[in-house]
C-alpha positions in Angstrom: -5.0 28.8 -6.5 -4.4 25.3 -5.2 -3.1 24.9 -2.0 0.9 24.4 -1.1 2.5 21.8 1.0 5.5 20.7 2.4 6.8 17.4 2.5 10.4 16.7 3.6 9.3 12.7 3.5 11.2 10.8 6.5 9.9 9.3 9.3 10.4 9.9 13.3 11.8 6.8 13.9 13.7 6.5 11.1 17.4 6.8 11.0 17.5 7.6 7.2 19.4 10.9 6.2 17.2 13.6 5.0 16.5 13.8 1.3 16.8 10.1 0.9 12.7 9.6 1.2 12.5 12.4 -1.0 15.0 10.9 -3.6 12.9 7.7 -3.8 9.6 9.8 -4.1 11.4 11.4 -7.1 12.5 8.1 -8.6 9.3 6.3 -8.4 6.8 9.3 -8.9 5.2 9.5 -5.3 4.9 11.7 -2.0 4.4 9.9 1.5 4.8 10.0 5.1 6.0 8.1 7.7 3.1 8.2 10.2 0.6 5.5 11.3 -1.1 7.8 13.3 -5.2 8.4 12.2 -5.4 11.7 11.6 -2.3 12.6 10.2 -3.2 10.0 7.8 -7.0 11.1 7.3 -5.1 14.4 6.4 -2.9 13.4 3.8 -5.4 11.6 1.9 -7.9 14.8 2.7 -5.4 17.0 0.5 -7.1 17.1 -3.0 -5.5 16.2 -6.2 -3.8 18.4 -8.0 -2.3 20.6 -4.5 1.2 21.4 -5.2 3.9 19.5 -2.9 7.9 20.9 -2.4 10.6 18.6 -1.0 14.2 18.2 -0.9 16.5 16.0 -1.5 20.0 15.0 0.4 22.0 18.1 -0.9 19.1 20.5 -0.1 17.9 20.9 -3.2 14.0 21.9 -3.6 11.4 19.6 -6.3 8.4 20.7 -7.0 5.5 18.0 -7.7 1.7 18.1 -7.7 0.0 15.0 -5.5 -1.8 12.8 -8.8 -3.7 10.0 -6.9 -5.5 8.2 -3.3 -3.6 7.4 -0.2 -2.5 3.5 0.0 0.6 1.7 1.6 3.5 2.1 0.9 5.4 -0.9 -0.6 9.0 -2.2 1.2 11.0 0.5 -1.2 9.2 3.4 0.4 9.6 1.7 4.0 13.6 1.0 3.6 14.6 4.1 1.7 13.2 6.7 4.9 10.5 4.3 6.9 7.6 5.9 4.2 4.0 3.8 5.5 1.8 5.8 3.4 1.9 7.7 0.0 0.4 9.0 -2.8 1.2 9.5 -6.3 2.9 12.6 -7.4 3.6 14.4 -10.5 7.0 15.7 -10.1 8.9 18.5 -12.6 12.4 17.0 -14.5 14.2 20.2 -13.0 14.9 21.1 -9.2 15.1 24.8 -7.5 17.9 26.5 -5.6 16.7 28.2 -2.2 17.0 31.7 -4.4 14.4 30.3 -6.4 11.5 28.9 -4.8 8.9 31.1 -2.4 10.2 32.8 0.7 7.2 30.5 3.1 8.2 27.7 1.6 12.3 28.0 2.6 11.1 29.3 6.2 9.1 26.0 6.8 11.8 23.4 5.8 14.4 25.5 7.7 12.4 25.2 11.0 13.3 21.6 10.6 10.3 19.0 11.5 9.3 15.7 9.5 5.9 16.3 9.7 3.9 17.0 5.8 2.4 20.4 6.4 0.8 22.9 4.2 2.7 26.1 3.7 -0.2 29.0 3.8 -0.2 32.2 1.9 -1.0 34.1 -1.1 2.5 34.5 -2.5 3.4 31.1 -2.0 0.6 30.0 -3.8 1.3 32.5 -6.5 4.8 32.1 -7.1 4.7 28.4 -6.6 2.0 28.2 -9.8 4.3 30.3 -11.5 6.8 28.1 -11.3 5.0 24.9 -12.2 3.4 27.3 -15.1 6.6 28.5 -16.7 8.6 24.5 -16.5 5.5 22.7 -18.0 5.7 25.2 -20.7 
């Protein structure tokens, strides 16, 4: 299964509200961070194509995307919608998922709060988060 990540897509020193980096990502087909630190960078581009990304957007709502391309800079969009430096391309789904919908690990780690990209570990995350890509792509 490929691996599960969490991306809520606003930087530290950024006053954006939360969701708005994710909205953009959604609009214009990408995942970033805000970071210009080395090895959260060297992370992100570490994470191989095709690893499944969540985020959520101003009213909370969950989007499920897959990461589809290498690491570069983010252009001045990215930077002004939620201080982005650094993204990647993402394939996201046309429909979003209510809290009910999407896997328990997944809910726990954005409601701990945090701006941080982060991978969200377990087997039934995994699971549940292919079936979902499985049964929209269908």
């Amino acid at each position: 299964m490929d691996p599960v990540f969490r991306a809520p897509m606003r930087a530290r020193a950024h006053d954006a509200p939360p969701g708005a980096g994710a909205e953009h990502g959604l609009a214009h087909g990408i995942v970033g961070i805000g970071d210009t630190a080395e090895a959260r960078m060297t992370r992100f581009a570490a994470v191989p194509d095709g690893a499944f990304v969540w985020t959520r957007d101003r009213d909370g709502t969950y989007w499920l995307g897959r990461i589809a391309g290498p690491l570069r800079p983010a252009d001045p969009g990215a930077r002004d919608a939620a201080g982005l430096t650094h993204v990647r391309a993402a394939d996201w789904l046309e429909r979003p998922f209510g809290e009910h919908d999407v896997p328990a690990g997944v809910a726990t780690t954005f409601a701990r709060g945090g701006r941080n990209f982060q991978r969200t570990h377990g087997d039934a995350v995994e699971r549940r988060t292919t079936e979902l890509w499985i049964a929209v792509r269908s």
